[in-house]
ZALOGU-839960 format. One line per 5 residues: number of its first residue (from 1); their letters; for each residue x, y, z of C-alpha. Coordinates in nm, 4 decimals, always signed. Layout:
BEGIN
NUM = A = X/Y/Z; ... $
//
This chain:
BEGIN
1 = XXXXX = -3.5782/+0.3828/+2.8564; -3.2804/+0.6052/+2.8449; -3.4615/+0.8076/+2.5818; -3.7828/+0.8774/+2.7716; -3.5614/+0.9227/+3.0987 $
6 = XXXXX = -3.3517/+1.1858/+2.9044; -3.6313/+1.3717/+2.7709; -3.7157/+1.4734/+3.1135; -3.3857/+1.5462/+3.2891; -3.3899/+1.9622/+3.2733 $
11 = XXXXX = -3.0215/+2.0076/+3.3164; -2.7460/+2.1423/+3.1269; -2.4457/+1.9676/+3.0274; -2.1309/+2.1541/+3.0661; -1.8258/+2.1163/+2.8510 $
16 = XXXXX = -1.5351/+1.9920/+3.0017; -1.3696/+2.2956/+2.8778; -1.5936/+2.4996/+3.1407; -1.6091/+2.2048/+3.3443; -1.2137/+2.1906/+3.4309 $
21 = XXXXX = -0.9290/+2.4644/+3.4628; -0.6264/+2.2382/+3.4589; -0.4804/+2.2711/+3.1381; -0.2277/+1.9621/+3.0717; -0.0125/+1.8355/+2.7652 $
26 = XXXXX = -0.1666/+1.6653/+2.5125; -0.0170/+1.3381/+2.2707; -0.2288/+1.1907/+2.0184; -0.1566/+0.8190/+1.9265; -0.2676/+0.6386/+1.5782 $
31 = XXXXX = -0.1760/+0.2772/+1.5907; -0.1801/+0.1803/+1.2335; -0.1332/-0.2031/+1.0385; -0.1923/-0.2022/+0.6584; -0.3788/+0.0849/+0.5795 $
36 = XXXXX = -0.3818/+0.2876/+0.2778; -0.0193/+0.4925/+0.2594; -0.2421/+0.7930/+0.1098; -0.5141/+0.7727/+0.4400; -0.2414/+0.8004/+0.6690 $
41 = XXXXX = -0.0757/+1.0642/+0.5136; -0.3817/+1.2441/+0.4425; -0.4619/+1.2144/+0.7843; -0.1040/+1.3760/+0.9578; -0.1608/+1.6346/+0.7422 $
46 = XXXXX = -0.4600/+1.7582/+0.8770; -0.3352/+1.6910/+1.2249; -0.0577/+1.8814/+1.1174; -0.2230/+2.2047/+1.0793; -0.4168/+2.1713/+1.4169 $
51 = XXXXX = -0.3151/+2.3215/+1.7734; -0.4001/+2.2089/+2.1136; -0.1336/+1.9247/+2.1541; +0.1831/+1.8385/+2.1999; +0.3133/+1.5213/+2.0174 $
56 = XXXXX = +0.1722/+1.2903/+1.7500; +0.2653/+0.9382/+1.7580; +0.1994/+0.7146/+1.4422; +0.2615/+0.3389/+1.5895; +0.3185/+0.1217/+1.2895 $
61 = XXXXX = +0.3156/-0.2605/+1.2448; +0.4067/-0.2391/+0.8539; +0.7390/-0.3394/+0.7039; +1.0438/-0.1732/+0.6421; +0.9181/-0.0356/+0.3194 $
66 = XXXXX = +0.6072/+0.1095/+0.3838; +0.7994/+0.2711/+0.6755; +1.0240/+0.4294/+0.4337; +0.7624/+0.5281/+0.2065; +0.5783/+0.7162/+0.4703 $
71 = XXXXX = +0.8064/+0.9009/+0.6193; +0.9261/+1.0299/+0.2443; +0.5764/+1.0798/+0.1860; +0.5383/+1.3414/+0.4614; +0.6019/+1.7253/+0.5322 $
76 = XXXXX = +0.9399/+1.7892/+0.7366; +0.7314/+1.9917/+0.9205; +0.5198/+1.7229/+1.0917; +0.8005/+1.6319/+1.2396; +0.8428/+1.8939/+1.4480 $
81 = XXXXX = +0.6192/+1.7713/+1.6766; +0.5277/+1.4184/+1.5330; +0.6764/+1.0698/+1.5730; +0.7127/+0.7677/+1.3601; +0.7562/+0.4426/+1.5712 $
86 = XXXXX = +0.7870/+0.1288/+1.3320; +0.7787/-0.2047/+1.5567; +0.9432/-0.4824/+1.5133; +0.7865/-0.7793/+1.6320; +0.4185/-0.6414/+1.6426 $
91 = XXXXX = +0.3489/-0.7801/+1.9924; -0.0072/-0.7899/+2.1226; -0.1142/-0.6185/+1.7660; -0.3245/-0.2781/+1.8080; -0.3367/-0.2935/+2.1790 $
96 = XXXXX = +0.0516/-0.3670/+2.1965; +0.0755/-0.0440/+1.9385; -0.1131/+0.1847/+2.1794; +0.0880/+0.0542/+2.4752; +0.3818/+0.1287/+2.3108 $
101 = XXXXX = +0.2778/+0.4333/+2.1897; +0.1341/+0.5668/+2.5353; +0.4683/+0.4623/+2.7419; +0.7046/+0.6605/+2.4865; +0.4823/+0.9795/+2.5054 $
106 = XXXXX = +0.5619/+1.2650/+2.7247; +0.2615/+1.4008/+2.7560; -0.0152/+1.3600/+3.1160; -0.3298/+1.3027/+2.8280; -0.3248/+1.0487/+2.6002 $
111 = XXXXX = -0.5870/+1.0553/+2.2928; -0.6043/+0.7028/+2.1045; -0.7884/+0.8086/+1.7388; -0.7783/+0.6007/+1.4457; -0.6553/+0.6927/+1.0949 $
116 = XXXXX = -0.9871/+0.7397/+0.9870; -1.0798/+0.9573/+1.2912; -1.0779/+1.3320/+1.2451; -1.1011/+1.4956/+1.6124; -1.2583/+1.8997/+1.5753 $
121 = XXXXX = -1.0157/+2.1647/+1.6880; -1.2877/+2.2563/+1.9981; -1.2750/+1.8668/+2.0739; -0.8412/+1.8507/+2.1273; -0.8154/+2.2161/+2.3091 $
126 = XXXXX = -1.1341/+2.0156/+2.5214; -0.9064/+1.6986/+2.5493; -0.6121/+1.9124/+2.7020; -0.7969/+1.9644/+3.0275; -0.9634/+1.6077/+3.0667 $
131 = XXXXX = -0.8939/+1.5140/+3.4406; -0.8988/+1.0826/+3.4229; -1.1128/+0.9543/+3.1322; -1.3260/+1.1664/+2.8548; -1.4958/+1.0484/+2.5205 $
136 = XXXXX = -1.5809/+1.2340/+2.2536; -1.9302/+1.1876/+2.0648; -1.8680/+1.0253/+1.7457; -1.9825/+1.2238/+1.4253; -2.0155/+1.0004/+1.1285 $
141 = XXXXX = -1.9070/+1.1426/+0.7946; -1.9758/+0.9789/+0.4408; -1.7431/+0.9608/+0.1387; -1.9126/+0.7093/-0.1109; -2.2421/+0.7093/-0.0341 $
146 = XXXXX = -2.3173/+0.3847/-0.0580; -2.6618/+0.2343/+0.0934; -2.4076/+0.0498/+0.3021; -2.2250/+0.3490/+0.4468; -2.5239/+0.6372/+0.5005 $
151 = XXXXX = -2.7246/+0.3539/+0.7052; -2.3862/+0.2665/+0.9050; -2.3703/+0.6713/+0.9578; -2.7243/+0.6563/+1.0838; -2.7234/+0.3978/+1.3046 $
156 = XXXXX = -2.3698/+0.4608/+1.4348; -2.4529/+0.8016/+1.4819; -2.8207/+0.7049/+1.6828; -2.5986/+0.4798/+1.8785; -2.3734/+0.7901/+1.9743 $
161 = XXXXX = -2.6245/+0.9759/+2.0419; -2.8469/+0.7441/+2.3160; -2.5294/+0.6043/+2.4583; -2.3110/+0.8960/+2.4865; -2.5064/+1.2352/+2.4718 $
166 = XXXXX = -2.7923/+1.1215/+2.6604; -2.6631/+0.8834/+2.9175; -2.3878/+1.1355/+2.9610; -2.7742/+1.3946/+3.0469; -2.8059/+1.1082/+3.2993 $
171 = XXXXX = -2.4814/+1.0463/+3.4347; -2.4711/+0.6664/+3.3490; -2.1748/+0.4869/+3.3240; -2.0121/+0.5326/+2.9340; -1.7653/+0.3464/+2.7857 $
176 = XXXXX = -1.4514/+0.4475/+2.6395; -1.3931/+0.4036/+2.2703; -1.1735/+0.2635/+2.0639; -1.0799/+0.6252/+1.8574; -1.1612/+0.9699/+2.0781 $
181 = XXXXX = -1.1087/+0.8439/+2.4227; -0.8367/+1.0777/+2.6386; -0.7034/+0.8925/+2.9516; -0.4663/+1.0690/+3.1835; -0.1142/+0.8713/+3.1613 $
186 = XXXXX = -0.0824/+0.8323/+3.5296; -0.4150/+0.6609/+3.5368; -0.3323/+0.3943/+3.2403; -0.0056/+0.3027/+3.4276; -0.2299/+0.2366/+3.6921 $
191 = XXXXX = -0.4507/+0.0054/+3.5054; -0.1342/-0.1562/+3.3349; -0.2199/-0.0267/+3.0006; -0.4090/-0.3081/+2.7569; -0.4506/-0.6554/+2.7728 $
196 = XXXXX = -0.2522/-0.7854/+2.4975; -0.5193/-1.1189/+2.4650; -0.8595/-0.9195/+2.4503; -1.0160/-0.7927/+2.1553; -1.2589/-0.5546/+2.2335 $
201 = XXXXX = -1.0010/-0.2686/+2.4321; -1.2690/+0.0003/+2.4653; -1.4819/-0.2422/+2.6627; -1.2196/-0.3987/+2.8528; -1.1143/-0.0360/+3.0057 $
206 = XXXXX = -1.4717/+0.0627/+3.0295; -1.4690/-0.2949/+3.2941; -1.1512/-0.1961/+3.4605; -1.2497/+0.1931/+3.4981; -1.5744/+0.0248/+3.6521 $
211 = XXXXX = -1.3975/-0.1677/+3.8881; -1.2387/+0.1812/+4.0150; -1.5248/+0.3492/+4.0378; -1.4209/+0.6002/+3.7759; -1.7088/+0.7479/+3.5406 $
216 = XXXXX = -1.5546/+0.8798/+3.1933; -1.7017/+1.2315/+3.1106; -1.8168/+1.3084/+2.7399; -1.6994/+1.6012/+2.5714; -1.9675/+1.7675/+2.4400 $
221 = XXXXX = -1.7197/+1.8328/+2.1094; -1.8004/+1.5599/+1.8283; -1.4866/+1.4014/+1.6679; -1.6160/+1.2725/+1.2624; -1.5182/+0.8694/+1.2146 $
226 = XXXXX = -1.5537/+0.6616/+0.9334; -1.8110/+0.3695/+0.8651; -1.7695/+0.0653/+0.6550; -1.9148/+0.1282/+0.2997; -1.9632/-0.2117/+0.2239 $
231 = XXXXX = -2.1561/-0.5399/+0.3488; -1.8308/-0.7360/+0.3574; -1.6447/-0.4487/+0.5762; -1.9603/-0.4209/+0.8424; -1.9874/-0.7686/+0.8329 $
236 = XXXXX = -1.5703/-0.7899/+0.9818; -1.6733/-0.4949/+1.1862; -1.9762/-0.6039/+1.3102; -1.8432/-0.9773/+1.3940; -1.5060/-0.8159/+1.5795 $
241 = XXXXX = -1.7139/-0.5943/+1.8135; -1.9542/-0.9305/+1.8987; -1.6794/-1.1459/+1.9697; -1.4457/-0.9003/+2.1372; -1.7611/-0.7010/+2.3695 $
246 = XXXXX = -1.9115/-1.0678/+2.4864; -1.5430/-1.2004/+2.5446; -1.4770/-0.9522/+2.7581; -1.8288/-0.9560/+2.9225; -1.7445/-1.3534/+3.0152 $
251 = XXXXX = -1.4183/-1.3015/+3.1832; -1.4305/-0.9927/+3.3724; -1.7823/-0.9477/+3.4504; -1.6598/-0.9804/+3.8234; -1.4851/-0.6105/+3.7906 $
256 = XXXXX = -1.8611/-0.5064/+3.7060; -2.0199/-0.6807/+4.0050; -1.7592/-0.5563/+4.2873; -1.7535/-0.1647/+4.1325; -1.8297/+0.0672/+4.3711 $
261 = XXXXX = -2.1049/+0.1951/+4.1621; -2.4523/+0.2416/+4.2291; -2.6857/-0.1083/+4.1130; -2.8777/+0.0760/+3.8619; -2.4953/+0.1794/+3.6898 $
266 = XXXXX = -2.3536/-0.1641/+3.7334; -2.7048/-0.3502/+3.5647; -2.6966/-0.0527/+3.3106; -2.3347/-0.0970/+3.2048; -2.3960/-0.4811/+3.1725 $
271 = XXXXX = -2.6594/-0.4519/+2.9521; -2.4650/-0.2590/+2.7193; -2.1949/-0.5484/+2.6168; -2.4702/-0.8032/+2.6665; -2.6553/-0.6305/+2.3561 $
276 = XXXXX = -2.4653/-0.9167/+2.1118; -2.6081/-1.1767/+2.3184; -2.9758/-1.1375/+2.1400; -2.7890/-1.2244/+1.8399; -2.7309/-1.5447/+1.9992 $
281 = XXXXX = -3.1066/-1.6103/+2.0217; -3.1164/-1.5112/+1.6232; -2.8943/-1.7588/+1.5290; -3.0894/-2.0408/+1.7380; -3.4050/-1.9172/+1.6191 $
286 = XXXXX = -3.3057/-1.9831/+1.2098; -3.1128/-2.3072/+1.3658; -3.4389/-2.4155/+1.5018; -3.6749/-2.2772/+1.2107; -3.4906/-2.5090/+0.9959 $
291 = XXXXX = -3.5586/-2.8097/+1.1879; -3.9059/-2.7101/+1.2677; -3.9802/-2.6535/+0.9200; -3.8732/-3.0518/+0.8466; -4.0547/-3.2382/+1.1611 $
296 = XXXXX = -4.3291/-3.0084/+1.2099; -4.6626/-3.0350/+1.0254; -4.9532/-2.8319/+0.9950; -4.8056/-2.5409/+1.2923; -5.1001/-2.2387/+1.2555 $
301 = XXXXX = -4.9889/-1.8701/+1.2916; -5.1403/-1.7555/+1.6046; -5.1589/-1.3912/+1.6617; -4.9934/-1.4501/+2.0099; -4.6944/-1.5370/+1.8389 $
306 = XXXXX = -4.6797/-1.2046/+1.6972; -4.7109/-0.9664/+1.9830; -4.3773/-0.9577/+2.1390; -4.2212/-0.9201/+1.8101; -4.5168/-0.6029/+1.7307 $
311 = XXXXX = -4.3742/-0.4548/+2.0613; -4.0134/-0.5073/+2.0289; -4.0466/-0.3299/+1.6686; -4.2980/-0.0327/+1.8121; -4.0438/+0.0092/+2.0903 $
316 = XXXXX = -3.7517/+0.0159/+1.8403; -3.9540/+0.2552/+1.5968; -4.0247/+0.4888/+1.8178; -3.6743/+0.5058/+1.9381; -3.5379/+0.5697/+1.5826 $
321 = XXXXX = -3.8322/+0.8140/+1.5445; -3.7915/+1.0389/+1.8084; -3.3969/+1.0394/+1.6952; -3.4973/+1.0813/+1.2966; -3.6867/+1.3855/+1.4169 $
326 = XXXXX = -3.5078/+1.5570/+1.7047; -3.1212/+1.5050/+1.5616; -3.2206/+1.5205/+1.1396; -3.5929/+1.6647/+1.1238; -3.6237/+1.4030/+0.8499 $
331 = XXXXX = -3.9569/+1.3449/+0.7228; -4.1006/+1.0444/+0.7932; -4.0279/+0.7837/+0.4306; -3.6777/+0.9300/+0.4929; -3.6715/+0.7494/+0.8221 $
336 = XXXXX = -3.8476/+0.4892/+0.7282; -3.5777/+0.4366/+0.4243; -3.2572/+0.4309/+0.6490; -3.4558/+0.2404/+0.9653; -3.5551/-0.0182/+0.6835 $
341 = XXXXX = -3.1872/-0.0351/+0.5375; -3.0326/-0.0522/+0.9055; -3.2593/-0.3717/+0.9957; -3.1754/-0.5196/+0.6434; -2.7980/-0.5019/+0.7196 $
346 = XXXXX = -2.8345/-0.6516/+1.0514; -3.1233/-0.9162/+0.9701; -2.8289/-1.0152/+0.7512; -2.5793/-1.0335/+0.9955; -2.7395/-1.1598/+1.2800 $
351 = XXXXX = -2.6771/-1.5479/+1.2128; -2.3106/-1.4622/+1.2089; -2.3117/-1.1876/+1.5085; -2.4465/-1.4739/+1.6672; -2.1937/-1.7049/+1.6073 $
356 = XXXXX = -1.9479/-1.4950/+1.7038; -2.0796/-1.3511/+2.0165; -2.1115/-1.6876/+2.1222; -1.7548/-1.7691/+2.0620; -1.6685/-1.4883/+2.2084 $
361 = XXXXX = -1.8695/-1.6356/+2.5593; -1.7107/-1.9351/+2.5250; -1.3984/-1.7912/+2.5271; -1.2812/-1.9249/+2.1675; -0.9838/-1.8415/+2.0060 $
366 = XXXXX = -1.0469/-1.5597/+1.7387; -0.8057/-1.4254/+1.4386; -0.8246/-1.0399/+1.4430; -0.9483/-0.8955/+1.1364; -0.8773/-0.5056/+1.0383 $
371 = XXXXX = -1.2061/-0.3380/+0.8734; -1.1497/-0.2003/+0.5174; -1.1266/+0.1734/+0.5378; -1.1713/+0.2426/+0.1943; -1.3816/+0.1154/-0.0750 $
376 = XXXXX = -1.2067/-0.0113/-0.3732; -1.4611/-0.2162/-0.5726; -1.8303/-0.3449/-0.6257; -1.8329/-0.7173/-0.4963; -1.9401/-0.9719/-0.7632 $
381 = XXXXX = -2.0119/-1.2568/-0.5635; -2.2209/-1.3381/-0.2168; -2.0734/-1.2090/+0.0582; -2.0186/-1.4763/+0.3560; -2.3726/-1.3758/+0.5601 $
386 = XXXXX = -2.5561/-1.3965/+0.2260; -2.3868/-1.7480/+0.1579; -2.4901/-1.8815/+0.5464; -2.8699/-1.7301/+0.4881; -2.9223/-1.8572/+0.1745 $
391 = XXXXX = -2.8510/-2.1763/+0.3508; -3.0424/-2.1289/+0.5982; -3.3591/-1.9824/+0.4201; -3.4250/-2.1654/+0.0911; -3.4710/-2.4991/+0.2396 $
396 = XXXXX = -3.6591/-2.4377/+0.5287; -3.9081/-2.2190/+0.3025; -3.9479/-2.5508/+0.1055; -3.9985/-2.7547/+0.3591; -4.1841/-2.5954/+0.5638 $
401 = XXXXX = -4.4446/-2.4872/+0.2407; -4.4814/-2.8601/+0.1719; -4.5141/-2.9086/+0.5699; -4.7671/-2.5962/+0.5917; -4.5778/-2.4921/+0.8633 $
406 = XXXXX = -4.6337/-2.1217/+0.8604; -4.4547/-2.0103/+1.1891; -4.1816/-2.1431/+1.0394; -4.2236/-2.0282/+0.7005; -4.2599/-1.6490/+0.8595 $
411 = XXXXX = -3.8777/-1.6642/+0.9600; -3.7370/-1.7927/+0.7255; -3.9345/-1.5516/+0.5071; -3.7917/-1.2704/+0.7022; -3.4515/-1.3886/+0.6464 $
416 = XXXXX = -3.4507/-1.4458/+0.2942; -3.6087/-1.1342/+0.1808; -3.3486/-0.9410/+0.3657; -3.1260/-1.1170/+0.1823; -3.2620/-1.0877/-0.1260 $
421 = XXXXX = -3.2642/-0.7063/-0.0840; -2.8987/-0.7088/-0.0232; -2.8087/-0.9562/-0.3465; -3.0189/-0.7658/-0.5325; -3.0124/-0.3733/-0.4183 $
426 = XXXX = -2.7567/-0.3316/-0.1180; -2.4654/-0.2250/-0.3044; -2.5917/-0.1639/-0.6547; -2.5105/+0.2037/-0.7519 $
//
């Protein structure tokens, strides 16, 4: 819908350079836990050399050593206008790092990027005259080229481009996100910076920025961001961003439903975090294809079975089509390839999105998990989601071959030749 909508709005976007004169001081803050001493330091370095703020401020929740090690590790002349805070306790984790981080700057804008987020000099000079909220449009860039990572890139990068860059055409409701939002300081105080005891901190400001009727603008600068490169890290990622977006839907929806927004904005920005709830309706399908397969006997294949699954896929392809063509001018196996791999991947992953999205509903407690920046082997064993499908697949395809079942025997088809493809093919060389 968005698509089609977009394809007809005749307008042109501004920049919010052209958009706003102010021109206000700029602090860029990296939280950072565990990561890679050489990432990090590659990554001041190149902030380093850029203008267009004010302060840098690296939040750390490593020990003492890797402290030390860092700040040896670095120019003196990032410190000119760059900060090294090492915390203590940790408290409240990444969104306790950028609280800390945003209270001790000095500056009226505050960017939050990631250490594997490189902004684009046009996108920080942009960020300087951001009045209340602005979001960049993420740029995916690829370092191993792994199956893995280019159809992360492409989906990640379709995803930026329908929900930023066109419902920005639109001017729908868009959420901040987690690396290449700028917030004006004043504002967060108002908020009360983050919730210490959500997981999903892009989404929770996107509910309280709802609640005060405030629309973040896009930048129409891209800032590049890295994707998992393996099954294992997308499958942490993947399961965070579940659990954390339909947490956060469950307890504040009520900010969404007394916004001052239009009805159309307020339905609009629910369906966005309710997208891991079909994953929910995944993992009951396989729960219930299993069972099926074992009581049921002789179930036909009816053609009206089929149809809303034909639609939901023309819909889809078409989506991805128009996007392969317009953004990439790829020719058409090329998008068939990486639309292929994408719905692969999350075939794979659905049984456990779902799980998690509906722990996330019911408010469960959840352990947060960092995703792997950086790949530093081939796996040699099943990963978790192949494990769970494997489980799930195998024995209903017996059973329900020796029940003739064939509804069932479709989905549980579907399931294990995804999985196959990843055992076999996802992250061979």
């Amino acid at each position: 819908m968005i698509i089609a909508r977009a394809g007809k709005v005749k307008q042109v976007v501004e920049e919010v350079g052209e958009e706003f004169n102010t021109d206000k001081s700029l602090s860029i803050i990296i939280p950072s836990k565990n990561e890679p001493l050489h990432l990090v330091v590659e990554k001041l370095v190149s902030l380093s050399s850029m203008r267009c703020f004010d302060e840098i401020l690296v939040v750390l929740d490593d020990g003492v050593d890797y402290v030390h090690k860092l700040v040896k590790s670095i120019d003196r002349g990032f410190f000119d206008k760059g900060f090294i805070v090492a915390r203590v306790n940790s408290y409240g984790g990444r969104n306790g790092a950028l609280t800390d981080g945003a209270k001790l700057s000095l500056s009226s804008n505050i960017l939050i990027i990631d250490v594997d987020t490189a902004p684009s000099q046009d996108f920080l000079c942009n960020a300087r005259r951001c009045e209340d909220v602005c979001v960049g449009i993420w740029r995916p860039y690829i370092e191993t080229h792994s199956r893995v990572e280019s159809a992360m890139a492409y989906i990640t990068e379709f995803g930026s481009w329908v929900f930023y860059e066109l419902k920005s055409m639109l001017n729908l409701f868009v959420y901040p996100l987690g690396a290449g939002t700028v917030i004006d300081k004043q504002l967060l105080d108002n908020v009360g910076y983050w919730r210490v005891d959500v997981i999903q901190d892009d989404i929770w400001l996107g509910y309280e920025l709802l609640y005060k009727g405030i629309k973040p603008k896009v930048i129409r600068s891209y800032i590049e961001v890295g994707v998992p490169k393996t099954l294992s890290a997308t499958r942490i990622q993947q399961c965070r961003w579940s659990y954390g977006t339909s947490n956060v839907l469950s307890r504040f929806i009520g900010k969404v439903i007394r916004s001052p927004l239009k009805l159309y904005e307020k339905i609009d920005a629910v369906i966005y975090t309710a997208q891991p709830l079909v994953s929910i309706l995944a993992l009951a399908s396989f729960i219930l294809t299993m069972i099926s397969s074992a009581i049921d006997k002789n179930i036909p294949l009816d053609i009206l079975y089929l149809i809303p699954v034909a639609l939901a896929l023309l819909v889809q392809g078409m989506a991805m089509n128009i996007y392969g063509s317009k953004v990439h001018r790829l020719n058409l196996w090329r998008k068939l390839y990486l639309s292929g791999r994408t719905g692969a991947i999350y075939t794979i992953l659905s049984p456990l999105l779902g799980f998690y999205a509906l722990k996330g509903l019911i408010r469960a407690k959840y352990r947060y998990i960092i995703t792997p920046k950086i790949l530093q082997s081939r796996r040699r064993i099943l990963d978790l989601s192949e494990t769970i499908n494997l489980t799930l697949a195998v024995p209903s395809l017996a059973m329900s071959a020796i029940n003739r079942n064939k509804v069932a025997m479709l989905i549980s088809l579907i399931l294990f030749i995804a999985t196959l493809y990843s055992i076999i093919r996802l992250e061979k060389d």
